[in-house]
C-alpha positions as CSV (number, residue, x, y, z in Angstrom):
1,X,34.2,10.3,-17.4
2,X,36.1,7.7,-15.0
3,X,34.3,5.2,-16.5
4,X,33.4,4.0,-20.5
5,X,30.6,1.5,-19.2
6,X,28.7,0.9,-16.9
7,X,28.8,-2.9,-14.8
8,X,25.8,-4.6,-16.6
9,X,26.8,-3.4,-20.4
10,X,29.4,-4.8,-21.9
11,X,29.1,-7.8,-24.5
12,X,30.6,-10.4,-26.6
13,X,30.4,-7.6,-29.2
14,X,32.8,-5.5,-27.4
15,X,35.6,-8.1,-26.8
16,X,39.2,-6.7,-27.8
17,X,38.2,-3.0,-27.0
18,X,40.4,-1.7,-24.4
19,X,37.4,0.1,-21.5
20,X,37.4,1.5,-18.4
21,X,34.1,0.3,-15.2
22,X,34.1,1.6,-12.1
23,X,32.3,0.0,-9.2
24,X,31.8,-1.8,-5.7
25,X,34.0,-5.2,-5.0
26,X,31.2,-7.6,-4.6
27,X,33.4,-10.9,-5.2
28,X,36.9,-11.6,-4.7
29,X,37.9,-15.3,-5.9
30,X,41.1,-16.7,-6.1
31,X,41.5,-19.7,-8.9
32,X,45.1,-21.7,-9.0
33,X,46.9,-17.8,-8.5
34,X,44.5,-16.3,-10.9
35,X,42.3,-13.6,-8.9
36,X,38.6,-13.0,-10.2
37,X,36.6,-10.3,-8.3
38,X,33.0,-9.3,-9.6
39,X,32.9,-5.9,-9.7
40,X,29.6,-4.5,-9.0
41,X,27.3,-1.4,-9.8
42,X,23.5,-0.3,-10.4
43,X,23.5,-2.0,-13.5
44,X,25.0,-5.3,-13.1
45,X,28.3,-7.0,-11.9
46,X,31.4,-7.8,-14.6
47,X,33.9,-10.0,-14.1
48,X,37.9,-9.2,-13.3
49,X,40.8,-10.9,-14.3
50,X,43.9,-10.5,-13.3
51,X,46.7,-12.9,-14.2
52,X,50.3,-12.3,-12.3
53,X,51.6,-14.0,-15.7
54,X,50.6,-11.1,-17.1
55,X,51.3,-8.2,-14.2
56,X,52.4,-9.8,-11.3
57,X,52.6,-5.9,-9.3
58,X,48.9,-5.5,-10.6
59,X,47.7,-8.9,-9.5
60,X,50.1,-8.5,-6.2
61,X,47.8,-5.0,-6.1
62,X,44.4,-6.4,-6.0
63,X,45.1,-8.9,-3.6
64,X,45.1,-6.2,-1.2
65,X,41.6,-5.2,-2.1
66,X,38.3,-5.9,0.2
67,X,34.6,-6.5,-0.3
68,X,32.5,-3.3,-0.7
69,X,36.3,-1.5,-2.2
70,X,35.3,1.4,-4.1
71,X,37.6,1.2,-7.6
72,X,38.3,1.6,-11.2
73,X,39.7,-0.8,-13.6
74,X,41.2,-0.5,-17.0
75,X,41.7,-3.2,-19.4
76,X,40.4,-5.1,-22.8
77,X,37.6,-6.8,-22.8
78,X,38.1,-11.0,-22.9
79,X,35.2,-13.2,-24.3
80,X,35.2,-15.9,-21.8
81,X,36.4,-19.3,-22.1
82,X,33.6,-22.0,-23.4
83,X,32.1,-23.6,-20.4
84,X,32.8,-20.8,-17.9
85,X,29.9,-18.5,-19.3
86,X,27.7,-16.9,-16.3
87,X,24.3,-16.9,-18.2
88,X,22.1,-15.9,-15.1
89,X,23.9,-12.5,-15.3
90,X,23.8,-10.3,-19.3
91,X,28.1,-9.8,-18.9
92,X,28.4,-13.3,-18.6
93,X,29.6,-14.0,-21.1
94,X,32.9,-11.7,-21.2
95,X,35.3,-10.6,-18.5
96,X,37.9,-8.0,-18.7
97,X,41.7,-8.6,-18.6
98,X,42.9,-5.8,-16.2
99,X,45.7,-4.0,-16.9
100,X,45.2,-0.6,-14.5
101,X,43.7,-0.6,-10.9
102,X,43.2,2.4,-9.0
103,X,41.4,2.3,-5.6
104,X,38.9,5.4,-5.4
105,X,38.2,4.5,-1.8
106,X,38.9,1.6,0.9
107,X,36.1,0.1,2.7
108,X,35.8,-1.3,6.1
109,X,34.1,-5.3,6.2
110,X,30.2,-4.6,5.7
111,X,28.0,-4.7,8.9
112,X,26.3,-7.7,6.9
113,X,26.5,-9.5,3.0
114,X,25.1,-7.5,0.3
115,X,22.9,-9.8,-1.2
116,X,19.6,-11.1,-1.2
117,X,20.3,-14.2,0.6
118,X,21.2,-12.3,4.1
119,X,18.9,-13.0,6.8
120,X,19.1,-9.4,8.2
121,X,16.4,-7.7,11.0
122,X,14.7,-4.4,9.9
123,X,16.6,-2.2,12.3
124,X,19.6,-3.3,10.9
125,X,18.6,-2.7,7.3
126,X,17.3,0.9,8.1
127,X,20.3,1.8,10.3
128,X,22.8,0.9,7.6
129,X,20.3,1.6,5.1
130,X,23.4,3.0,2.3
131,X,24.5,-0.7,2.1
132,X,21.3,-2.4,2.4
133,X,20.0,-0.2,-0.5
134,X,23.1,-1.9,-2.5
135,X,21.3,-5.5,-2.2
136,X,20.0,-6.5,-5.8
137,X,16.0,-6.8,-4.1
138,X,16.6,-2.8,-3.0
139,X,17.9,-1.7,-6.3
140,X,15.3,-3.2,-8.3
141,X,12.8,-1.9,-5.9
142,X,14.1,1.3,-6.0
143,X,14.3,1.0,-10.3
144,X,10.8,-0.7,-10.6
145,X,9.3,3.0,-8.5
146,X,11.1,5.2,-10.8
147,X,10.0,3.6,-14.0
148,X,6.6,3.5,-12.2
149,X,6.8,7.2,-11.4
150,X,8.4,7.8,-15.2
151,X,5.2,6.1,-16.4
152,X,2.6,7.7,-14.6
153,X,3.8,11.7,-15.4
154,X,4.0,10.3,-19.2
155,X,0.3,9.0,-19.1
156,X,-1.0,11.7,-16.8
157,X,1.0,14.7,-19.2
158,X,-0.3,12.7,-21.9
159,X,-4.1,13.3,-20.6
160,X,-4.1,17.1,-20.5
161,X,-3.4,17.0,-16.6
162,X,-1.1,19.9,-15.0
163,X,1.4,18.7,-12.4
164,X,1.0,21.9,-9.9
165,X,2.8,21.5,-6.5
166,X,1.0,22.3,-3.3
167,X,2.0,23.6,0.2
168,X,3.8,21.5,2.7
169,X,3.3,23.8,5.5
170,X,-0.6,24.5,5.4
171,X,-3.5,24.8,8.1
172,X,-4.8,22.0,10.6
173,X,-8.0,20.6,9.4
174,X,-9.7,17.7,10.5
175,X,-9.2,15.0,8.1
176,X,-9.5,11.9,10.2
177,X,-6.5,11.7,11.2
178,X,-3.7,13.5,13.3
179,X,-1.9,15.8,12.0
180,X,2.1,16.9,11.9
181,X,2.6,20.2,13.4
182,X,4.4,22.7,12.8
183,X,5.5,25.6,15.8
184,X,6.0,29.2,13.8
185,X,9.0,31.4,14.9
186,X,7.5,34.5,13.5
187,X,4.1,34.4,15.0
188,X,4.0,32.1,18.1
189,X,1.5,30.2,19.7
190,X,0.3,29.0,16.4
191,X,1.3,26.1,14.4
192,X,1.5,24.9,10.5
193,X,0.3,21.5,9.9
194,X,2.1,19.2,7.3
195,X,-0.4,18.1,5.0
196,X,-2.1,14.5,5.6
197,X,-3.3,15.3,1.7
198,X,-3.5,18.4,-0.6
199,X,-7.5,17.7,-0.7
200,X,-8.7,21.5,-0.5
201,X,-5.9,22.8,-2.3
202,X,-6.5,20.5,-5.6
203,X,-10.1,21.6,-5.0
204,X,-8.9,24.9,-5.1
205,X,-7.2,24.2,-8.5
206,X,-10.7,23.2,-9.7
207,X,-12.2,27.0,-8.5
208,X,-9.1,28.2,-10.2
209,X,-9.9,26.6,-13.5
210,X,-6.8,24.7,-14.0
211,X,-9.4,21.7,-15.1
212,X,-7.3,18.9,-14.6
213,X,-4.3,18.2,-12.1
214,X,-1.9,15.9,-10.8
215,X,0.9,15.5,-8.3
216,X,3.0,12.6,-7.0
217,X,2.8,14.4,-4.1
218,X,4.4,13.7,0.2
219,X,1.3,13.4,2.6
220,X,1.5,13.5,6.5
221,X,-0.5,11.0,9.0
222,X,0.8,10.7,13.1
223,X,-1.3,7.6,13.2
224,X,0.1,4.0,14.2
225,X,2.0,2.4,12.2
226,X,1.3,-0.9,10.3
227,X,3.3,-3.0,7.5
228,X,1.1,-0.6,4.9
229,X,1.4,2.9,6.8
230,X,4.3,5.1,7.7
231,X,4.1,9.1,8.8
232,X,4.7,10.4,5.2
233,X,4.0,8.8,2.5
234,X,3.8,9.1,-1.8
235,X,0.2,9.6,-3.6
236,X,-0.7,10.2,-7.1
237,X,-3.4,12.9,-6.0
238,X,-5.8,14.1,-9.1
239,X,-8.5,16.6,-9.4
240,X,-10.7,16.6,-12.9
241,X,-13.5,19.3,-13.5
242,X,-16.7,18.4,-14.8
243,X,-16.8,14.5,-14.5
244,X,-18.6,11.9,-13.2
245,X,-17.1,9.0,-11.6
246,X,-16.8,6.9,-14.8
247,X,-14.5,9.5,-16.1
248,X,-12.5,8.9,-13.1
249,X,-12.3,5.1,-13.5
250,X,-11.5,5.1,-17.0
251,X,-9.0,7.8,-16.4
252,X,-7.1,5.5,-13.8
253,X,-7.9,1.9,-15.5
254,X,-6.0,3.3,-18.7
255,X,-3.7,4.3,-16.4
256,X,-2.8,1.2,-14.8
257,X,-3.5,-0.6,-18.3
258,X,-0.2,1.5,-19.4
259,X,2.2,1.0,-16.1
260,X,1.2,-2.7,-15.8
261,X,2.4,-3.0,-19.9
262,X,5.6,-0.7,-19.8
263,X,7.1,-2.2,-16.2
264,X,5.6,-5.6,-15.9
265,X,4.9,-6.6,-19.2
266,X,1.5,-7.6,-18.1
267,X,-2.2,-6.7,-19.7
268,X,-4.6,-5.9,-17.8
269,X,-8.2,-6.7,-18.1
270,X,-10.6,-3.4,-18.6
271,X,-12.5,-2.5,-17.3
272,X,-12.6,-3.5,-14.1
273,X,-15.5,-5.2,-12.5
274,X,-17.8,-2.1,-9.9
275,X,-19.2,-3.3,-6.5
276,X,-21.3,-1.1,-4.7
277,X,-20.5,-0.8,-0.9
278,X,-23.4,-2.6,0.2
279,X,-23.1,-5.7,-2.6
280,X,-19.8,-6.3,-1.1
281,X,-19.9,-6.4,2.6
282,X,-22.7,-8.6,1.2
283,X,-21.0,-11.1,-0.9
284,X,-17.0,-10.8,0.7
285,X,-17.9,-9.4,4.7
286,X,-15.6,-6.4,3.5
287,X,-15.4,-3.1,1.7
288,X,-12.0,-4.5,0.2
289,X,-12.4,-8.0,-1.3
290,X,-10.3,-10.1,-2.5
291,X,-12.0,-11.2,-5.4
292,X,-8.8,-13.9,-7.0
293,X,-10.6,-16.7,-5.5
294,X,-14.1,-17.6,-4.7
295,X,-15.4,-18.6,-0.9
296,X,-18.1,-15.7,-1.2
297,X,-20.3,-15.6,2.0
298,X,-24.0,-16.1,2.2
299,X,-26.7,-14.8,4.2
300,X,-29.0,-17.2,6.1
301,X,-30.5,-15.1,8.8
302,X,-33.9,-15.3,7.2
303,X,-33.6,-19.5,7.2
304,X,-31.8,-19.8,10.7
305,X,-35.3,-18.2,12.2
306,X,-36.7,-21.5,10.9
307,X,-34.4,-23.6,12.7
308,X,-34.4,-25.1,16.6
309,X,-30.6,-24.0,17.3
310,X,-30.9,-21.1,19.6
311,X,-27.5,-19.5,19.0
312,X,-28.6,-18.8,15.2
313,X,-32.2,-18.6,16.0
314,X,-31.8,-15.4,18.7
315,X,-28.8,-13.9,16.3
316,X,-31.5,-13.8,13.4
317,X,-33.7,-11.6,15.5
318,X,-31.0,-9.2,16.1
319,X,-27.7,-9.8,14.0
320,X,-27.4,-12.0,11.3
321,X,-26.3,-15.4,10.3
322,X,-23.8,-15.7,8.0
323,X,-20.9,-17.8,6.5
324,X,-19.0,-19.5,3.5
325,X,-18.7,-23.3,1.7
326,X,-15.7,-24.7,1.2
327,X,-14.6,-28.4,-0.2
328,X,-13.5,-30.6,2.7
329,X,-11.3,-32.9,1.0
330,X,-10.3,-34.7,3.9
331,X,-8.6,-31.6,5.1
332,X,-11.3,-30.6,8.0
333,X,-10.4,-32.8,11.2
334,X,-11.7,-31.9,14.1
335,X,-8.6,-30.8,15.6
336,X,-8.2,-28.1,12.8
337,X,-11.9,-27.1,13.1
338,X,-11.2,-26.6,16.8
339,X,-8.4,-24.6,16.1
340,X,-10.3,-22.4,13.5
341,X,-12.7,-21.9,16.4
342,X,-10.2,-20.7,19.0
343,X,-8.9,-18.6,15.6
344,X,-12.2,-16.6,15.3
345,X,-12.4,-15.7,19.3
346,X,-9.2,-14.4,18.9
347,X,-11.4,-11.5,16.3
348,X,-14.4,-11.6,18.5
349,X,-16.4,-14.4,17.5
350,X,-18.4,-16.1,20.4
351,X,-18.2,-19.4,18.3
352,X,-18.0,-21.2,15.1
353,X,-20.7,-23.4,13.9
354,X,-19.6,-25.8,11.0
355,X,-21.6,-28.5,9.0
356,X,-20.5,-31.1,6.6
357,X,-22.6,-31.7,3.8
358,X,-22.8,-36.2,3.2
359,X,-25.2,-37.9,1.2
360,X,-27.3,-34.5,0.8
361,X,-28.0,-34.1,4.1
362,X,-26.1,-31.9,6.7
363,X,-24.2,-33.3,9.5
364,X,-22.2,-32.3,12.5
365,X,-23.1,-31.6,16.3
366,X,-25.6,-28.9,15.4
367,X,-27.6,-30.5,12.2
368,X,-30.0,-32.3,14.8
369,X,-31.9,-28.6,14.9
370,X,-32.3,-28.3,11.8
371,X,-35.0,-30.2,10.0
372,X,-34.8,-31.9,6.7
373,X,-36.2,-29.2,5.1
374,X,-34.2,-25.7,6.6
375,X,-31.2,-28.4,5.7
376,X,-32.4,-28.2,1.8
377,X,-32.8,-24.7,2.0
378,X,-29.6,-24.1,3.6
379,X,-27.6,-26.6,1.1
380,X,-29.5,-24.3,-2.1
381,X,-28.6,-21.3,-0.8
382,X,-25.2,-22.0,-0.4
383,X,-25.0,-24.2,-3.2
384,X,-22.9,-26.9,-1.0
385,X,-22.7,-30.0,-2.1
386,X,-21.4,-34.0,-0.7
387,X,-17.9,-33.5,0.5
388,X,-18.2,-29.3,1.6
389,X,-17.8,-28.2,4.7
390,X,-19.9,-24.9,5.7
391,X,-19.0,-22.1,8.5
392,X,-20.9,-19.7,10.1
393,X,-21.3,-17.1,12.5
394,X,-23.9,-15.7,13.9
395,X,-23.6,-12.1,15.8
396,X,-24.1,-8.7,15.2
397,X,-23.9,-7.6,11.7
398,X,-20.2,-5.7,11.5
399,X,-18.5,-8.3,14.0
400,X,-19.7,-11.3,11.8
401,X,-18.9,-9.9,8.6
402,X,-15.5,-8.6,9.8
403,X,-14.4,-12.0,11.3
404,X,-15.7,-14.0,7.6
405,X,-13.2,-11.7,6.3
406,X,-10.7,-12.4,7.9
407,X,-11.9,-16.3,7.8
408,X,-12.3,-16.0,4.4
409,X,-8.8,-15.3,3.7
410,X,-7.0,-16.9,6.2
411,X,-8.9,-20.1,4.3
412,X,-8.1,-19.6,0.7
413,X,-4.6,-19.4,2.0
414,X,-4.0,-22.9,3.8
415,X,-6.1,-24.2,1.1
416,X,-3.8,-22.0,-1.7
417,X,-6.9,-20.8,-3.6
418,X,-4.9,-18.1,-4.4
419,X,-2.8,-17.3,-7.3
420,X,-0.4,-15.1,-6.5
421,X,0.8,-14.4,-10.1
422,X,-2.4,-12.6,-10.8
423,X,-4.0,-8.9,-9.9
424,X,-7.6,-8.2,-9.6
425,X,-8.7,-5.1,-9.5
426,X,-12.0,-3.8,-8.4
427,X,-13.6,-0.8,-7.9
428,X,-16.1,-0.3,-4.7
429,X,-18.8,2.4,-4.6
430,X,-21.5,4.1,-3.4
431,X,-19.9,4.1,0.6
432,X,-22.5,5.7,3.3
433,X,-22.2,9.3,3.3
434,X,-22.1,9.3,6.8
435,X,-21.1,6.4,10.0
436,X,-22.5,7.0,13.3
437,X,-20.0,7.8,16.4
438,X,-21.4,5.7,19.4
439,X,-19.1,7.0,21.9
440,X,-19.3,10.6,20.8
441,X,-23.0,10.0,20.1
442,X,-23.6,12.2,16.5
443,X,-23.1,11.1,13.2
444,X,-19.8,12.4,11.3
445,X,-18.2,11.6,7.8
446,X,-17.5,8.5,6.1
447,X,-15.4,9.8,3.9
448,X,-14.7,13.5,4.2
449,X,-17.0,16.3,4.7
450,X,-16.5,17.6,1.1
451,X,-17.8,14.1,-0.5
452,X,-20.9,14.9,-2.5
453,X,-24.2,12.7,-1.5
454,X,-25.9,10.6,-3.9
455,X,-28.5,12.7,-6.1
456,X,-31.1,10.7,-5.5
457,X,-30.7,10.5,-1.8
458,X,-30.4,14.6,-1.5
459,X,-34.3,14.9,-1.1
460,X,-35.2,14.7,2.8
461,X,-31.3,13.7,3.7
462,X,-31.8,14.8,7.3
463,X,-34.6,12.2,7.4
464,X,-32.2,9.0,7.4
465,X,-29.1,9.6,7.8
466,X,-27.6,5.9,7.8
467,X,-28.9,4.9,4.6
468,X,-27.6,8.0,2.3
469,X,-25.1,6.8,-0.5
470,X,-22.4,8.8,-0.9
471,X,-20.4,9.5,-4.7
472,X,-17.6,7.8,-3.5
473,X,-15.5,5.2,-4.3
474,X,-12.3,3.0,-3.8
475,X,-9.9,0.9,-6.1
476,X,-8.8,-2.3,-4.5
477,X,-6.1,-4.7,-5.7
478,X,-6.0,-8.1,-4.4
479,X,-7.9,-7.6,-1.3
480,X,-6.0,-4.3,-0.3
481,X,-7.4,-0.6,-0.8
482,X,-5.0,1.2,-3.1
483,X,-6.8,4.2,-3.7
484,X,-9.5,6.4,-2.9
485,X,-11.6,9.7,-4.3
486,X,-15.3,11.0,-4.5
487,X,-17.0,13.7,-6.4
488,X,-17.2,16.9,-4.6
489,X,-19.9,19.2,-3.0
490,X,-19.4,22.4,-5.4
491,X,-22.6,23.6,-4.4
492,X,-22.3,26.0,-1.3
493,X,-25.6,25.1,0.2
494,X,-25.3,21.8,0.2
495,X,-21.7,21.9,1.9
496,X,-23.3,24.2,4.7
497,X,-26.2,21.3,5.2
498,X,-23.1,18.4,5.1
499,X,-21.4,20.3,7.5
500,X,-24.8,21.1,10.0
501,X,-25.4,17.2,10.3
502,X,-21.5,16.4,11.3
503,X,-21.9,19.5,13.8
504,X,-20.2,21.9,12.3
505,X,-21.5,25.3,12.7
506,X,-20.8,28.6,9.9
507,X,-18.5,30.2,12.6
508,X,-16.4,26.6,12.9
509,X,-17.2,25.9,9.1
510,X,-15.2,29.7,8.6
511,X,-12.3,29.0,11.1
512,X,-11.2,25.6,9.7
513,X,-12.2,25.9,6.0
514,X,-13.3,29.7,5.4
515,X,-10.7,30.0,2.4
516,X,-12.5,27.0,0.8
517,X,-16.1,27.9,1.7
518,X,-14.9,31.8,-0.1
519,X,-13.8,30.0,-3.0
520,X,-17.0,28.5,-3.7
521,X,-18.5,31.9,-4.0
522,X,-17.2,32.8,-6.9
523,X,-18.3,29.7,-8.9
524,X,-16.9,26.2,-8.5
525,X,-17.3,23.9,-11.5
526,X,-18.5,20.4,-10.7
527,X,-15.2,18.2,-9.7
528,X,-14.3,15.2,-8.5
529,X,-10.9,13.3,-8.0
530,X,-8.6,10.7,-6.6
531,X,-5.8,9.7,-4.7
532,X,-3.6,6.1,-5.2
533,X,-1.3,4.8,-2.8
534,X,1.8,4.1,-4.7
535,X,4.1,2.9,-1.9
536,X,1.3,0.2,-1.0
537,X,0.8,-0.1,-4.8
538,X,4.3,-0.8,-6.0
539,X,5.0,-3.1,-2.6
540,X,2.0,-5.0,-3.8
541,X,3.2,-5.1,-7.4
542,X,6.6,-5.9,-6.8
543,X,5.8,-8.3,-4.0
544,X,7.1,-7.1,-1.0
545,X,5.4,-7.8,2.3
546,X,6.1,-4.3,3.6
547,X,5.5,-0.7,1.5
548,X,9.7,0.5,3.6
549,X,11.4,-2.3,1.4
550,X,9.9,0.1,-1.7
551,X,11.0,3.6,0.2
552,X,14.7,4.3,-0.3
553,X,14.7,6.1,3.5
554,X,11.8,4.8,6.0
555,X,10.4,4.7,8.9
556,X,10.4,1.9,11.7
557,X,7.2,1.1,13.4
558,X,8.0,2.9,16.4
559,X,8.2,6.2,13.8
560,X,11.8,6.2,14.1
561,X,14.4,6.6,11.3
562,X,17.2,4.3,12.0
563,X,19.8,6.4,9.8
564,X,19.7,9.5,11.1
565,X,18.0,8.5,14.7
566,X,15.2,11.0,14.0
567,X,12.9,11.9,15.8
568,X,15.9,13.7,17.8
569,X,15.5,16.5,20.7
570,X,16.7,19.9,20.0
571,X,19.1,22.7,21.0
572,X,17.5,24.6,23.7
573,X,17.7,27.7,21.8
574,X,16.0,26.7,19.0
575,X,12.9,26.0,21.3
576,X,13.3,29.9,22.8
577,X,13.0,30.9,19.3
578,X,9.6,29.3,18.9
579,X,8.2,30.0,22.7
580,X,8.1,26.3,23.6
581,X,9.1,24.7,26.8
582,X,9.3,20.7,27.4
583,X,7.0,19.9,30.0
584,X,7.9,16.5,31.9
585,X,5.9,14.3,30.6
586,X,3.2,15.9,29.2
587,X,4.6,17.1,25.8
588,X,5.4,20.8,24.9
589,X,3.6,23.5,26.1
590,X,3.5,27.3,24.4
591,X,5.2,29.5,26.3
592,X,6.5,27.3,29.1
593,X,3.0,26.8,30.3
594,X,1.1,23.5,30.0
């Protein structure tokens, strides 16, 4: 080995032993002739002395070196001097008296500082993404997922689960999003798809009686790209035979229980609360509430009928009225409460109606239509009280409670209701099987088509098709979806009926999932499963604003990898081989025709 320790292990227990650390030049620092240089690696940074009193060639030597030098040092371990301790750093308190230097390999000047304090643009990171992933915040990021992963296969191995890899190159099926395709050489004209999740395969599994498995596995989505998204992208995908969904949530509750404990240090609170869809769209406006503060909406369109304000009273007769109390405190001018209002157009709104609550009676530029006692009713409802300050919007139902949402949150944050030092899990269930597509004008899947429908809702499904509950669920963490699964149709009839309301006929039913239909032939066992998010997960976790600062290689925005400019064009050749032509401006066409 070229080295005997590593950066970040020696101690004041080891002083006197003669050691060898190899490592990046982070610090060079020149003391009265004395040089110092920090010598840096994955595991820490050590201190290097070297004193021309003692080897003036060897001193002269390392003089010579620059930042980001690539070398290995020899020498005997010092305990530092009283008073010149480092304590923020665990070698702090030795350094080592060099007496060898060898340069394994020069460096030019870094594109920019490796550390934390850099003010550096994402393109930059990504493009030189070798040094960026040498700043403290990327190694610990990139530490914190591995003992993450390391955690998860323990508990999952732990639970009986089998970690079976799946196909990468598989068959286009309509998942709800776009899929990755893939041209074949060997038969052409048709196309693999990368997989946007291994969803019939694990169900598969299930046929195959492997009972219970897992896989960290790479999905696929061409979709735009947000803070949370990028075009592939790490799951923990699980499939368990013959459950119900509170085996799932326990399953994944003990899970988090024992990641939160070995990487944070941190307990979590099981189990976690359960919201069913409809209580929380309700209560928070959204199907992913932040539930670490309070500001929980409330429903007055049955009150506003009562009222003389036409805005609320037409909106109760076909939309709803809805909004949130807050405490004033002074903070409400009525420049911000303009500004709020120009805020919510920006999502949609057509206004924002406010009231302040004073001496138990409402007040504001609206109260005048409201007698004394709507004003009573409105104040118990709420539960305001002197000194709050109440917001509402009154529209259809989605556009109000979408734009509380977002209300809601943007509040709690200018009035730092939340505590960021906390996570709050929740679990949301029973979504709508199915959600109705206006512009296409039929009814399709909430979820996916293999989600099973609510046993008591099977009876007469046909009947109503917005109101049937579906056995699916999501886990959110502090206001942000994090994973989500269902328990499957196993039964072939009713996948044939699910499939007949979306519009999918047997022959399409055969061409785009025939190989799962077959398998169901020949006895599927119950089954449900899951699917978390750990890059959103672990950015959430660690606090990062974006999941690429928690992948070691990402993606830009624009799709793009920085590092290797990819997505790149090709060798002509290569596209003979596969029978495509680029046609300007339209794409690529089979076969040189469009």
């Amino acid at each position: 080995m070229l080295r005997t320790h590593t950066c970040g292990e020696l101690k004041v227990s080891d002083k006197d032993k003669t050691v060898a650390i190899c490592g990046w030049v982070s610090t060079i620092r020149d003391h009265g002739g004395v040089l110092f240089i920090d010598l840096r690696d994955r595991y820490g940074i050590t201190q290097v002395l070297f004193n021309p009193k003692i080897d003036k060639l060897l001193h002269d030597e390392a003089q010579k070196l620059g930042n980001e030098y690539v070398i290995r040092i020899k020498g005997i371990v010092k305990e530092r001097p009283q008073g010149t301790e480092n304590k923020n750093i665990s070698t702090g308190g030795i350094e080592i008296e060099a007496s060898r230097l060898e340069v394994l390999n020069s460096a030019e000047p870094p594109i920019f500082e490796i550390s934390d304090d850099s003010a550096l643009s994402e393109d930059l990171r990504y493009k030189y993404r070798y040094l960026d992933l040498r700043r403290p915040r990327m190694q610990k990021s990139m530490l914190f997922r591995h003992k993450f992963f390391k955690a998860t296969r323990d508990y999952m191995e732990g639970h009986d689960f089998m970690d079976v890899e799946t196909p990468i190159l598989t068959k286009s099926t309509p998942e709800g999003a776009r899929d990755y395709l893939v041209p074949s050489r060997l038969a052409q004209g048709k196309f693999f798809a990368l997989p946007q999740s291994p969803q019939l395969f694990k169900q598969i599994l299930m046929v195959g009686g492997i009972d219970r498995y897992f896989q960290i596995a790479k999905c696929f989505r061409d979709e735009d790209l947000r803070a949370d998204r990028q075009p592939e992208f790490t799951q923990l995908d699980i499939e368990m035979s013959f459950i119900e969904e509170e085996d799932i949530f326990s399953l994944i509750e003990g899970l988090l229980l024992k990641v939160f404990r070995d990487t944070l240090k941190v307990n979590l609170e099981i189990p976690f609360p359960r919201l069913s869809y409809a209580e929380a769209i309700k209560r928070f406006g959204t199907d992913k509430p932040d539930i670490r503060f309070g500001l929980e909406l409330t429903d007055l369109t049955e009150i506003a009928g009562d009222c003389d304000f036409k805005v609320f009273k037409d909106a109760s007769a076909a939309g709803i009225v809805k909004g949130l109390a807050i405490k004033d405190k002074g903070s409400f001018s009525r420049s911000r409460i303009d500004s709020l209002t120009e805020y919510v157009k920006t999502l949609g709104a057509k206004g924002l109606a406010y009231f302040k609550v004073e001496n138990n009676k409402l007040t504001g530029p609206i109260a005048k239509f409201f007698d004394d006692q709507v004003q009573k009713a409105i104040m118990d409802k709420t539960g305001a009280s002197d000194g709050d300050i109440l917001f509402f919007i009154a529209d259809e139902a989605k556009r109000a409670n979408y734009i509380l949402d977002d209300l809601r949150r943007k509040l709690a944050a200018e009035e730092k209701l939340i505590d960021k030092s906390i996570f709050k899990f929740l679990w949301i269930t029973e979504f709508p099987l199915f959600a109705y597509n206006a512009e296409e004008k039929r009814w399709e899947s909430e979820h996916h088509p293999f989600t099973a429908p609510h046993s008591d809702d099977i009876k007469g499904m046909e009947e109503n098709l917005g109101r049937i509950r579906s056995r699916s669920y999501d886990i959110v963490l502090n206001g942000t979806e994090i994973g989500s699964g269902s328990i499957r149709i196993h039964n072939q009839d009713l996948q044939k009926r699910i499939f007949k309301i979306i519009g999918i006929d047997d022959a399409s039913a055969e061409k785009k999932f025939g190989f799962l239909t077959k398998a169901f032939k020949y006895g599927a066992p119950p089954h449900g499963g899951i699917a978390l998010g750990l890059d959103r997960l672990i950015a959430i976790i660690t606090g990062c604003d974006s999941i690429r600062d928690v992948i070691a290689f990402p993606k830009t925005q624009r799709a793009v990898c920085m590092l290797t400019d990819a997505p790149s064009e090709v060798e002509k050749e290569q596209l003979n081989e596969l029978g495509l032509k680029i046609s300007a401006g339209s794409g690529p066409a089979i076969g040189g025709k469009k």
